[in-house]
N, C-alpha and C positions, 0 to 999 in steps of 0.2 A: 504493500500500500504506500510505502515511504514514495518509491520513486514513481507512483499515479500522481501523490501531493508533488514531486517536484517537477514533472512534466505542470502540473498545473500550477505551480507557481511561476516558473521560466514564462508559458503564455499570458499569463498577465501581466509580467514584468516587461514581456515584448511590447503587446499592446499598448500599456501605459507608458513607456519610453517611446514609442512610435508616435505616440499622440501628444506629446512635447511639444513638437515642433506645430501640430496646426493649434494649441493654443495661444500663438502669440503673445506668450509671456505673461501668460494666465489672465487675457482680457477677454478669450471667447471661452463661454460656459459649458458648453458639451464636452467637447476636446479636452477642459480644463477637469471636467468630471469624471469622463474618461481613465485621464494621470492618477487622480488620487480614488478612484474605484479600484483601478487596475492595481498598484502600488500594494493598497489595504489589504486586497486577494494574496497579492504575489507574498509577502510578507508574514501574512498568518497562511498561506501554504507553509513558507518556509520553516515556521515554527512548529510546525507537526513534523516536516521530513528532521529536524535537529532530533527529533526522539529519540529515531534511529538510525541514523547517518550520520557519520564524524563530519562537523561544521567543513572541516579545511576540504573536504569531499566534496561536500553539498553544495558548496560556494564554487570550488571548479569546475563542476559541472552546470552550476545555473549559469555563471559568468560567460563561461566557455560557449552554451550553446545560445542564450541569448547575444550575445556579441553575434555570431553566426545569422541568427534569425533577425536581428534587427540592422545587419547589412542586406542584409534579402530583402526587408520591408524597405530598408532603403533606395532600391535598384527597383522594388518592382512598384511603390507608392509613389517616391521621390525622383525617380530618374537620377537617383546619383551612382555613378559608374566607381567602382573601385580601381584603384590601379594595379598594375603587378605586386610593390610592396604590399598594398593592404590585402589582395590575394592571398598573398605566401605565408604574412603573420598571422591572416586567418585562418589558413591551415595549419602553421604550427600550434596555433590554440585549440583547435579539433584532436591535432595529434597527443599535442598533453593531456587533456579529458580520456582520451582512449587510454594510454598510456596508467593513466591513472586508474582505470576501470579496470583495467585487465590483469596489472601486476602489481599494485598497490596492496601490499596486506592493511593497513590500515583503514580500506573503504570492506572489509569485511569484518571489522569488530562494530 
């Protein structure tokens, strides 16, 4: 159930980081409600996956794949194109989350 809650925390942390930028610095209401709906979700997710997930896990893996998902919303809401750098360090951030998942004895206590 831990990593249901943190799938469900990462998309509301997507969502409300995505919806940052069309609130205009919290002068439009929806977008702005959006942020702090999204945020409250992703956050008490987060607080149920710490039950049973070592913090330093749980956080590279939301980081990791939010970062991911909220270049995606970028490219595919924003039209902003990533360059080669931000390509490659967002794969090296895929690859440490894996990395982490697979040989990490510490994301199995």
């Amino acid at each position: 159930m831990a990593f249901f809650y943190l799938a469900l925390a990462i998309i509301a942390e997507v969502v409300a980081t995505s919806a940052l930028k069309a609130t205009h610095g919290f002068t439009r209401l929806v977008p702005s409600l959006i942020v702090i709906v999204g945020y409250t979700i992703a956050f008490y997710m987060l607080s149920l996956v710490l039950r049973t997930i070592p913090v330093g896990i749980a956080y590279a893996i939301w980081a990791g794949l939010g970062i991911v998902l909220v270049a995606l919303v970028g490219v595919l809401v924003y039209g902003q194109r990533p360059d080669l750098p931000a390509v490659l360090g967002i794969g090296l951030i895929v690859a440490g989350v894996v990395v982490i998942q697979l040989f990490s004895r510490m994301s199995a206590h």
